[in-house]
TORPA-4810 file (N, C-alpha, C, O; in nm, 3 decimals):
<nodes>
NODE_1_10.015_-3.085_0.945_10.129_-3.154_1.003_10.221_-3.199_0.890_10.170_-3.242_0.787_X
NODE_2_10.380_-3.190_0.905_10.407_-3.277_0.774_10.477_-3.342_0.846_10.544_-3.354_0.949_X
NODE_3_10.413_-3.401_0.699_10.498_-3.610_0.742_10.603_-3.594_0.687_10.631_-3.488_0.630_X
NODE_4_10.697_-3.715_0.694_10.862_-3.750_0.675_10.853_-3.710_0.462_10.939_-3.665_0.386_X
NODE_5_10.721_-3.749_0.440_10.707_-3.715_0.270_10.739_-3.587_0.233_10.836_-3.542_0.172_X
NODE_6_10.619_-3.523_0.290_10.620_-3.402_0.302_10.755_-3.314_0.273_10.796_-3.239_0.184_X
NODE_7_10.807_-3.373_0.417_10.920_-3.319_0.449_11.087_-3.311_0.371_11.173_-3.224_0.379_X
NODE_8_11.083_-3.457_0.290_11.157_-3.545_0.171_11.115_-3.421_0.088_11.186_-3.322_0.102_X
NODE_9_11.040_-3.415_0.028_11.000_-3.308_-0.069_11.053_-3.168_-0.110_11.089_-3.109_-0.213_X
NODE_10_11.039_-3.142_0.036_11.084_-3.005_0.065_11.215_-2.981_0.038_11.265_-2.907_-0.047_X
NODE_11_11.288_-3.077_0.152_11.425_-3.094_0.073_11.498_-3.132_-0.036_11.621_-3.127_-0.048_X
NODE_12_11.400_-3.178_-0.131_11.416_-3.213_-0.246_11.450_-3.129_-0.307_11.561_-3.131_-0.361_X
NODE_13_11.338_-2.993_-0.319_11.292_-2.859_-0.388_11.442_-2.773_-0.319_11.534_-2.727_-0.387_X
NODE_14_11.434_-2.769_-0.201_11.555_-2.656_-0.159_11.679_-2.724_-0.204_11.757_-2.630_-0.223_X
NODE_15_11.754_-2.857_-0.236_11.855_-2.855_-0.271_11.848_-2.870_-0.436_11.960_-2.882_-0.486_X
NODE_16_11.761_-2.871_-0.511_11.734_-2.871_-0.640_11.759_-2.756_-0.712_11.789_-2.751_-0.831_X
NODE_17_11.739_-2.623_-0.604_11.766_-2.493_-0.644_11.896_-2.468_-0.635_11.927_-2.372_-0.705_X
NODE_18_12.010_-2.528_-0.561_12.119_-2.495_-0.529_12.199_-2.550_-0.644_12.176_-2.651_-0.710_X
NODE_19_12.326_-2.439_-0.661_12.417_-2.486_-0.739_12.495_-2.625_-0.710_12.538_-2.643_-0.596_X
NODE_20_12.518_-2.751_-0.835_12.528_-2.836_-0.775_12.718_-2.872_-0.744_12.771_-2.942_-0.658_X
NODE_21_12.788_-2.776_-0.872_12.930_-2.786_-0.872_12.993_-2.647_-0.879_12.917_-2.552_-0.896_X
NODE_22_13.105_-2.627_-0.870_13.165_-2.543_-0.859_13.162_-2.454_-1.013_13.191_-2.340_-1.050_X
NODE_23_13.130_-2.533_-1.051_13.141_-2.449_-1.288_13.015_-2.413_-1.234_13.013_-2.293_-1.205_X
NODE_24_12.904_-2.475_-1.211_12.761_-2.408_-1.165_12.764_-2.278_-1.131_12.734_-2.180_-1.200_X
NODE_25_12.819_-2.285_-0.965_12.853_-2.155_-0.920_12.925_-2.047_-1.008_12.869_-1.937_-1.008_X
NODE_26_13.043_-2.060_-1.083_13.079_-1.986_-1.168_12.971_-1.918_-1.281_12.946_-1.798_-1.283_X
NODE_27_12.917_-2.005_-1.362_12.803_-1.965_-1.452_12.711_-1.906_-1.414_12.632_-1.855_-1.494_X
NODE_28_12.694_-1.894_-1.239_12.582_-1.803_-1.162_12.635_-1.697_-1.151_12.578_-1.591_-1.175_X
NODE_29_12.759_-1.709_-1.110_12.822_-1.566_-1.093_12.831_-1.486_-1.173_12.800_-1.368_-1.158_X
NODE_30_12.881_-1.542_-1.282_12.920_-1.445_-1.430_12.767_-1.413_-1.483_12.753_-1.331_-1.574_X
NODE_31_12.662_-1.474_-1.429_12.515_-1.436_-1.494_12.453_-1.331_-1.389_12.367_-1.244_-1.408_X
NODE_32_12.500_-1.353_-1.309_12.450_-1.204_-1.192_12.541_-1.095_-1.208_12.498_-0.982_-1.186_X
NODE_33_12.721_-1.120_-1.262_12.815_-0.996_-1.330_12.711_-0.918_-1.382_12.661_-0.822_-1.324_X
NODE_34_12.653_-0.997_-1.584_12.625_-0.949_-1.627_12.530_-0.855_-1.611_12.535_-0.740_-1.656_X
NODE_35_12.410_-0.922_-1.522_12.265_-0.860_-1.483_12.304_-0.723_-1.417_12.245_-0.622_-1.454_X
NODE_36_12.404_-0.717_-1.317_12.476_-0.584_-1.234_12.497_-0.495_-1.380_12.420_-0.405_-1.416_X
NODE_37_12.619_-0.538_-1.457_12.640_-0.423_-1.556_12.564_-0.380_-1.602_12.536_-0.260_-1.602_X
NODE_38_12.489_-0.500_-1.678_12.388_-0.399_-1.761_12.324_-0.312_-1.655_12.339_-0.190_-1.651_X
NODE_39_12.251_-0.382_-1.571_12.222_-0.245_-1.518_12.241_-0.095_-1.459_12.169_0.003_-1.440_X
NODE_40_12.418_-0.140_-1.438_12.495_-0.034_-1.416_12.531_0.045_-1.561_12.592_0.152_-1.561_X
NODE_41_12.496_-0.005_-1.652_12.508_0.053_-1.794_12.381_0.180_-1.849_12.377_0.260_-1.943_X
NODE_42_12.292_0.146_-1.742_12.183_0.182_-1.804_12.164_0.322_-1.743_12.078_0.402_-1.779_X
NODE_43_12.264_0.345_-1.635_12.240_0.459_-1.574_12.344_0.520_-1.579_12.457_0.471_-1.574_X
NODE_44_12.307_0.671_-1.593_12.394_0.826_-1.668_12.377_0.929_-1.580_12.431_1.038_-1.594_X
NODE_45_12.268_0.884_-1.447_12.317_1.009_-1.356_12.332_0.995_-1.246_12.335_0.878_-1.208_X
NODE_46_12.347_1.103_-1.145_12.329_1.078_-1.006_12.203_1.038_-0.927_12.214_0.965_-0.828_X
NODE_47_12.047_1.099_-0.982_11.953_1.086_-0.977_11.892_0.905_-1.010_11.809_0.840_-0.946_X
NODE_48_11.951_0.876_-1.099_11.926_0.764_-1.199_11.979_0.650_-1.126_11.917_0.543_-1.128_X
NODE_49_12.149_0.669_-1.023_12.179_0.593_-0.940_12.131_0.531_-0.825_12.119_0.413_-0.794_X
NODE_50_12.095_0.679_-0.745_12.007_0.730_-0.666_11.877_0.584_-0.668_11.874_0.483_-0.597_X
NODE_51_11.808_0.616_-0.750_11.687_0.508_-0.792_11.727_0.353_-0.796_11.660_0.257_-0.757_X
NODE_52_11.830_0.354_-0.844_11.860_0.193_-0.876_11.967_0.154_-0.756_12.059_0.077_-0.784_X
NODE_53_11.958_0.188_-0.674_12.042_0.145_-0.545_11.970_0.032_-0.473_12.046_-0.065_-0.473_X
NODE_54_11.842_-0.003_-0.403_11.802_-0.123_-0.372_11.782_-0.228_-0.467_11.718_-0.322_-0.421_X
NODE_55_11.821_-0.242_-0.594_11.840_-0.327_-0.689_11.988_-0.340_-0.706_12.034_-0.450_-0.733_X
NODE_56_12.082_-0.216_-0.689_12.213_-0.271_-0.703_12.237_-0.372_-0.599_12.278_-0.483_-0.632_X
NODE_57_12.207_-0.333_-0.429_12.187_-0.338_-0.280_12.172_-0.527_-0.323_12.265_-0.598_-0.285_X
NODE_58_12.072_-0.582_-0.387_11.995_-0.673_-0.456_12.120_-0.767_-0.498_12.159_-0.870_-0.443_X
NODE_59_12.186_-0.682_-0.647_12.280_-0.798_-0.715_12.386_-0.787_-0.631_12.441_-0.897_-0.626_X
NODE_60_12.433_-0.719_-0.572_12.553_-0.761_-0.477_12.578_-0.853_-0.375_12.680_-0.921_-0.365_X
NODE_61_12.451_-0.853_-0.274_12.452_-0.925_-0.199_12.453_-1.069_-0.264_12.504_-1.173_-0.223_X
NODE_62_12.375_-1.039_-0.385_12.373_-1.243_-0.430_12.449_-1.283_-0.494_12.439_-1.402_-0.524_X
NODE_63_12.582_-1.190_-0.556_12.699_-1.190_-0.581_12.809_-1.226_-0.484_12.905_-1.297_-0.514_X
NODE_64_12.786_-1.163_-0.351_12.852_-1.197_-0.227_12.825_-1.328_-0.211_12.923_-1.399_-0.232_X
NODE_65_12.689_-1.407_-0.172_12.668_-1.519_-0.167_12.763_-1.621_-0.254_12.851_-1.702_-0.225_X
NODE_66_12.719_-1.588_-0.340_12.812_-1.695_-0.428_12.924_-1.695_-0.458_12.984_-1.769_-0.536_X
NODE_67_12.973_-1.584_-0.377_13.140_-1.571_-0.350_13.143_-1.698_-0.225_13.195_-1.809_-0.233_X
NODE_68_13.089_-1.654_-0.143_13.087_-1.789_0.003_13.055_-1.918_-0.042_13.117_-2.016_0.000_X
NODE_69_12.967_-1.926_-0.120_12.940_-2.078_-0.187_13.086_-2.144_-0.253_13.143_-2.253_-0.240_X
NODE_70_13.110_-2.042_-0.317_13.216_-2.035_-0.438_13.327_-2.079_-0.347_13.382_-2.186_-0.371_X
NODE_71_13.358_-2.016_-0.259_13.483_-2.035_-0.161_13.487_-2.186_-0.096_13.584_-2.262_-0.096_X
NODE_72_13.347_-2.212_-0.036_13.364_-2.384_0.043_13.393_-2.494_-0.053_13.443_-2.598_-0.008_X
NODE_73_13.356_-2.477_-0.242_13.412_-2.547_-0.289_13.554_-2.534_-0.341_13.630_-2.629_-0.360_X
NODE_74_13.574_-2.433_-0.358_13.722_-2.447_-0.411_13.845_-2.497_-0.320_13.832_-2.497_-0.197_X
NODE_75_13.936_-2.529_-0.366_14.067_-2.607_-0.246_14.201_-2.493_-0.269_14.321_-2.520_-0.273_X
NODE_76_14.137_-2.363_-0.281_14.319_-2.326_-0.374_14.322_-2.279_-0.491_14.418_-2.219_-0.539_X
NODE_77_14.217_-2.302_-0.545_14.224_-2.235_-0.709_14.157_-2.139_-0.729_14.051_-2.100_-0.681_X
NODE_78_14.256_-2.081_-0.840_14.217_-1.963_-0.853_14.166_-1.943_-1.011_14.184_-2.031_-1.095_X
NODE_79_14.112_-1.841_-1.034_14.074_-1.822_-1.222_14.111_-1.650_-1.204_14.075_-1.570_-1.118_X
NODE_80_14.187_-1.634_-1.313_14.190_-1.495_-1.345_14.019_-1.422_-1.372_13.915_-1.481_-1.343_X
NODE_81_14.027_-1.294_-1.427_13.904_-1.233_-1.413_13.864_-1.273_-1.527_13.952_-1.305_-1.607_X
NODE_82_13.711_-1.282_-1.571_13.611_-1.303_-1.668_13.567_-1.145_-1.719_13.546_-1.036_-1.665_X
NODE_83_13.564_-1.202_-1.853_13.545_-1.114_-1.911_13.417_-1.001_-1.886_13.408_-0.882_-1.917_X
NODE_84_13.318_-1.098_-1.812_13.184_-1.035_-1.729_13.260_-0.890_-1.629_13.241_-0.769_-1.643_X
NODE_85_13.344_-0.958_-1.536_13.443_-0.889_-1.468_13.482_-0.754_-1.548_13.420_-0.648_-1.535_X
NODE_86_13.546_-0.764_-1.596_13.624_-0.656_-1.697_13.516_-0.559_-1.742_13.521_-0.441_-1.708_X
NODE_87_13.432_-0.601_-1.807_13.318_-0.549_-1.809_13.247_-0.464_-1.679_13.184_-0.362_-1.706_X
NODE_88_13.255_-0.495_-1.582_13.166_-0.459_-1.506_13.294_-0.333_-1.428_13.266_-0.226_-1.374_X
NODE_89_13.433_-0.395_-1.448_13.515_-0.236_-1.414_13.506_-0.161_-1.474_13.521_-0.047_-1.431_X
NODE_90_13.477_-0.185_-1.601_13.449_-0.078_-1.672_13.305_0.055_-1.603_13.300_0.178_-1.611_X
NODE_91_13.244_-0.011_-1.564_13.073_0.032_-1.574_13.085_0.106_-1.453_13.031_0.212_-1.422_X
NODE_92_13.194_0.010_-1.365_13.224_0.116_-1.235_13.271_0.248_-1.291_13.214_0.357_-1.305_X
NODE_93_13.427_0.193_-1.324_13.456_0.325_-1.349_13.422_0.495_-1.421_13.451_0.615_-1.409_X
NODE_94_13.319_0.372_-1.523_13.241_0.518_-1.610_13.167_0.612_-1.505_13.156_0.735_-1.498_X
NODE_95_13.114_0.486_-1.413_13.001_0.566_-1.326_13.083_0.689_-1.210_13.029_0.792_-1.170_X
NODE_96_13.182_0.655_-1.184_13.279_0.674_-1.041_13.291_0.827_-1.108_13.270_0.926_-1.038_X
NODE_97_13.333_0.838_-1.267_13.345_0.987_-1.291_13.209_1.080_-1.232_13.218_1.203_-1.237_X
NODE_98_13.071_1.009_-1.169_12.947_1.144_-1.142_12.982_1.156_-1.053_13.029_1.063_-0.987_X
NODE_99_12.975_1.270_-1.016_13.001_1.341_-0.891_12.904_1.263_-0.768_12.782_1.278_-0.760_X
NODE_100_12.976_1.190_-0.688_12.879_1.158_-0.563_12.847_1.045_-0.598_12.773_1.005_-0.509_X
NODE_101_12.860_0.954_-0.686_12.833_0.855_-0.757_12.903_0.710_-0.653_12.857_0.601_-0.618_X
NODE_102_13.032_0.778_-0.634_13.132_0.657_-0.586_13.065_0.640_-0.442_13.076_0.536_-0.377_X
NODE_103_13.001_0.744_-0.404_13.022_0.677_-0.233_12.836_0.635_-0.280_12.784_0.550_-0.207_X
NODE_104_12.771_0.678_-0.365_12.639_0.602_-0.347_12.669_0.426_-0.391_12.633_0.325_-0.331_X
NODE_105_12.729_0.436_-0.487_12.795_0.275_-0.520_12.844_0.187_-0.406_12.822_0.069_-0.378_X
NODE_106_12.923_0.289_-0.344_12.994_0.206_-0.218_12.863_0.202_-0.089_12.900_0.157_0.019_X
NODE_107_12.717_0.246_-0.099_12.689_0.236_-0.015_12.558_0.135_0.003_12.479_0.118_0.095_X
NODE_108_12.571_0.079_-0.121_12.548_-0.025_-0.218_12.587_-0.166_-0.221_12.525_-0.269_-0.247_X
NODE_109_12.712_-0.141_-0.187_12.806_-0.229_-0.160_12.825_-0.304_-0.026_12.835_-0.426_-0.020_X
NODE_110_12.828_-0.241_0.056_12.777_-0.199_0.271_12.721_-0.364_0.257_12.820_-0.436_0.271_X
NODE_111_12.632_-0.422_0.240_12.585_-0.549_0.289_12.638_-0.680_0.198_12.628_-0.798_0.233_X
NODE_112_12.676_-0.648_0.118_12.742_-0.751_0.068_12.922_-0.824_0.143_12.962_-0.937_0.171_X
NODE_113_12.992_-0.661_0.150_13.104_-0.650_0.208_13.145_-0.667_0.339_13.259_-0.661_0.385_X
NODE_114_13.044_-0.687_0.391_12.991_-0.701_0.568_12.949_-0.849_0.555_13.013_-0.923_0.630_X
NODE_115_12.885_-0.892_0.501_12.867_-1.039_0.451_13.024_-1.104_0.413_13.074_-1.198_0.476_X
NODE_116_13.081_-1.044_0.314_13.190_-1.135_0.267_13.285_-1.182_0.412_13.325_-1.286_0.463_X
NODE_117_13.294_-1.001_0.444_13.401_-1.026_0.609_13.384_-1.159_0.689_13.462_-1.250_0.719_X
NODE_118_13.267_-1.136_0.707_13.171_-1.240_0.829_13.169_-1.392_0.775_13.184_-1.472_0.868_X
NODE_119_13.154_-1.454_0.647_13.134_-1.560_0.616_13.293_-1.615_0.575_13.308_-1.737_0.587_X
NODE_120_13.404_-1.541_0.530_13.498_-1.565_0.482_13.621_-1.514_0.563_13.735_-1.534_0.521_X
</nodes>
């Protein structure tokens, strides 16, 4: 059974994990950018994409998230792109040259972008 302690606890732990300010959220974001590139760095084929798609599937969606987090705090402001950003067009675009590459990326993309619609 849990008691009201118990229960104090719990909520303790689940909002302890959450970002607590808006720079928070930012520093999450730009640390899940990076984790995406590199891993989008690491791959050179179609096969290689192929494989790392429920891990891309992975950083996007929790990239999406913290786009929605990101959004209920802000009032209006905006920040140009981070250099994480820039970086990570890059990694697209290297990749976008394999043949078949772009629509496996974009299909990758499918639950995050369906998420953003819906929450935002």
């Amino acid at each position: 059974m849990i008691t009201a302690r118990h229960f104090f606890l719990l909520c303790l732990l689940l909002t302890g994990c959450a970002p607590a300010t808006l720079e928070e959220l930012r520093w999450e974001g730009e640390a899940e950018t990076r984790k995406l590139t590199q891993e989008l760095g690491k791959i050179a084929s179609r096969e290689e994409l192929q494989r790392a798609l429920p891990r891309l599937r992975k950083r996007y969606t929790k990239i999406a998230s913290l786009v929605v987090q990101a959004r209920k705090w802000e009032a209006g402001t905006t920040q140009g792109p981070s250099a994480e950003s820039e970086e990570l067009f890059i990694q697209l675009a290297r990749l976008y040259e394999i043949p078949g590459a772009k629509e496996l990326i974009e299909s990758a993309q499918q639950e995050a972008i369906r998420r953003l619609d819906r929450d935002l």
